[in-house]
C-alpha positions in Angstrom: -7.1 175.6 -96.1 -6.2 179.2 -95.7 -7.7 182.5 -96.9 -4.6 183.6 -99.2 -1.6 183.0 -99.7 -0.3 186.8 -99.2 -1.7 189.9 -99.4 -1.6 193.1 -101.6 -1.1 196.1 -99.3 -2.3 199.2 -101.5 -0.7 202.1 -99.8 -1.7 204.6 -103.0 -5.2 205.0 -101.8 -6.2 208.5 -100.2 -6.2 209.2 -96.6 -9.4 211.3 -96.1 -8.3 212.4 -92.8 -5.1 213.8 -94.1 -6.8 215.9 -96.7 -6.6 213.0 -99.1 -3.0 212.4 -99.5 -2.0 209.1 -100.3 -0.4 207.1 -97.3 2.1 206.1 -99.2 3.2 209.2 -100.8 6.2 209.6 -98.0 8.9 206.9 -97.4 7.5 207.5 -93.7 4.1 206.7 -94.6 4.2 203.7 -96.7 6.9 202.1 -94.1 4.6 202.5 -91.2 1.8 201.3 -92.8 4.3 198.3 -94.0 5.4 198.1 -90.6 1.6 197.8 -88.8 0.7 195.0 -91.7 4.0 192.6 -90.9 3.4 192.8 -87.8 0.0 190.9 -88.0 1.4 188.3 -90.5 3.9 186.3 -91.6 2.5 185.4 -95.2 4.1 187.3 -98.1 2.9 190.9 -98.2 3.4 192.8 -101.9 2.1 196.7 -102.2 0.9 198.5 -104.4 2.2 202.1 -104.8 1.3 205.4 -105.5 3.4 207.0 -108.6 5.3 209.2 -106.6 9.3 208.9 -105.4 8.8 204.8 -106.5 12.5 204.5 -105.7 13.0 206.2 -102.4 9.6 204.6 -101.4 10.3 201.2 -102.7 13.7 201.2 -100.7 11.1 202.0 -97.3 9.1 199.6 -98.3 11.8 197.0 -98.7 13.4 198.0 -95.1 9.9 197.7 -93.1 9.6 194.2 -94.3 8.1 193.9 -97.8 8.3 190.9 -100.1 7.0 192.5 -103.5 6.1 195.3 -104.9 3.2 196.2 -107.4 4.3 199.3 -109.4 2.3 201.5 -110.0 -1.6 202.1 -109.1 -3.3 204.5 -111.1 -2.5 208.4 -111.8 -4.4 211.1 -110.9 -6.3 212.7 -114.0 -9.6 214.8 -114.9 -11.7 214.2 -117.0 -14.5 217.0 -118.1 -18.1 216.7 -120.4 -17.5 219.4 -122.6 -21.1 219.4 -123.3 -22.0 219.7 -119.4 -19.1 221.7 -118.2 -18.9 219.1 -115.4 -16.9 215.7 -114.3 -17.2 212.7 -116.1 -16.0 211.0 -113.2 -18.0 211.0 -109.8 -15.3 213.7 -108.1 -13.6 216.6 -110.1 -10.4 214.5 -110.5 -10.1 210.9 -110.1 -7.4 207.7 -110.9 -6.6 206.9 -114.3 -5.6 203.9 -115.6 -4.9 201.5 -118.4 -3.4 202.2 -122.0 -2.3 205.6 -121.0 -0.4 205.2 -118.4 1.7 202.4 -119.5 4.7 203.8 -120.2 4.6 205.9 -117.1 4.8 202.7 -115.2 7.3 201.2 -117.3 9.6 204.0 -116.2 8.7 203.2 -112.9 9.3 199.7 -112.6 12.9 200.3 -114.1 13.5 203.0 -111.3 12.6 200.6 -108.4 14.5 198.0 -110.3 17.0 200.0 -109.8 16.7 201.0 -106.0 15.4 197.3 -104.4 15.9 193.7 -104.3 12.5 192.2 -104.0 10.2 190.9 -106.3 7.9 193.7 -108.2 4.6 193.1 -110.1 4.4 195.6 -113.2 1.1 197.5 -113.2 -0.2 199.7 -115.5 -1.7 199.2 -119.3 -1.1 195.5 -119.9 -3.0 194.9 -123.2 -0.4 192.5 -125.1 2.6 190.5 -125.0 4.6 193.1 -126.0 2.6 195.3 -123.0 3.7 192.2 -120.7 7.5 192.0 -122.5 8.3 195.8 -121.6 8.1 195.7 -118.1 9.7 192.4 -117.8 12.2 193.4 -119.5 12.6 197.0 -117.4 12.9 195.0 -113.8 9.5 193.2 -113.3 9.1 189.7 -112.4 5.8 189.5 -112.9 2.8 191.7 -114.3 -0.9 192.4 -113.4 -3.6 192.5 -116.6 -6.4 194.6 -115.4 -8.9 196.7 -118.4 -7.5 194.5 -120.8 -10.2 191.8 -119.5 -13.1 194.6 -119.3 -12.1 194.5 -123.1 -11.9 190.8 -124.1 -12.4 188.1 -121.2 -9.9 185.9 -122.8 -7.3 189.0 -122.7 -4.8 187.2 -120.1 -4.9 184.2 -122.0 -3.7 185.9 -125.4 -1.1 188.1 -123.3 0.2 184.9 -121.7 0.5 183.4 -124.9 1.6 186.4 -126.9 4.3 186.4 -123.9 5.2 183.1 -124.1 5.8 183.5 -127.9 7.9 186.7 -127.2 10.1 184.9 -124.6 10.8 182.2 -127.4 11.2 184.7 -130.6 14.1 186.1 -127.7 15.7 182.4 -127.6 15.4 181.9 -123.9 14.2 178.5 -122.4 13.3 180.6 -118.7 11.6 184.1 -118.6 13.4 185.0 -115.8 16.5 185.3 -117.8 15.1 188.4 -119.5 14.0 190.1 -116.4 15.6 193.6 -116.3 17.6 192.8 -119.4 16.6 196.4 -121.0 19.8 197.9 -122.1 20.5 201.6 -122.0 
């Protein structure tokens, strides 16, 4: 039996040695690191990007070989004690993620919707159905829960359902017939 099926390739995470810019903040970037990683397998390979240029990178990605991408990882923030005066995180900024940056990655998805034909896993904020529903509906074929199930364990299973419900109250027998069916 094998280890996995595929693999998530997160090119958002910083590159120490590059004075911590994210390897895939650059269409160059993320393709070679796409490139090195097809090149050791055939299984499907999705990554995760950083929230910068999605379209112009997604395209990159796309040409070195990708079969999915997960838009978007988290955003840079700060967060400061006000009562110490110092980071409530372990660095002075850090990624932030979850509720508030939702809609940031909604935008996203729509904008590499746009720019590739590949499969992309929405990211970012999923805490309901209607969470689920928007990025669906912007271009994803798919989406990630994440602090939603810090929150309630059971959280996929109500989002699934809530989704589910959502797809019906839209009087569709198949998802995948509302996928990128946001209207401008």
């Amino acid at each position: 039996m094998p280890l996995a099926a595929g693999y998530e390739i997160n090119v958002s995470c910083p590159n120490i040695a590059a004075g911590g810019a994210a390897m895939g903040s650059t269409p160059e970037g993320a393709s070679s690191v796409m490139a090195a990683c097809r090149k050791v397998t055939d299984k499907p390979l999705f990554v995760k990007m950083a929230p910068v240029n999605v379209a112009e990178i997604a395209k990159a990605l796309e040409t070195a070989g990708a079969d999915g991408l997960s838009v978007i990882n988290s955003i840079q923030g700060m967060a400061i004690d006000v009562h110490t005066r110092k980071s409530r995180v372990a660095k002075p900024k850090g990624g932030l993620s979850g509720p508030l940056c939702h809609h940031i990655a909604v935008r996203m998805v729509w904008e590499v919707a746009q720019a590739v034909d590949i499969p992309i896993n929405g990211v970012g904020g999923v805490m309901t159905g209607e969470d689920a529903a928007e990025f669906i509906l912007a271009g994803a074929t798919c989406v990630s829960v994440g602090m939603a199930n810090f929150v309630d364990p059971c959280a996929s299973i109500k989002i699934a359902h809530e989704l589910e419900a959502w797809a019906e109250s839209q009087g569709v027998k198949d998802i995948n017939e509302l996928v990128g069916a946001f209207e401008c």
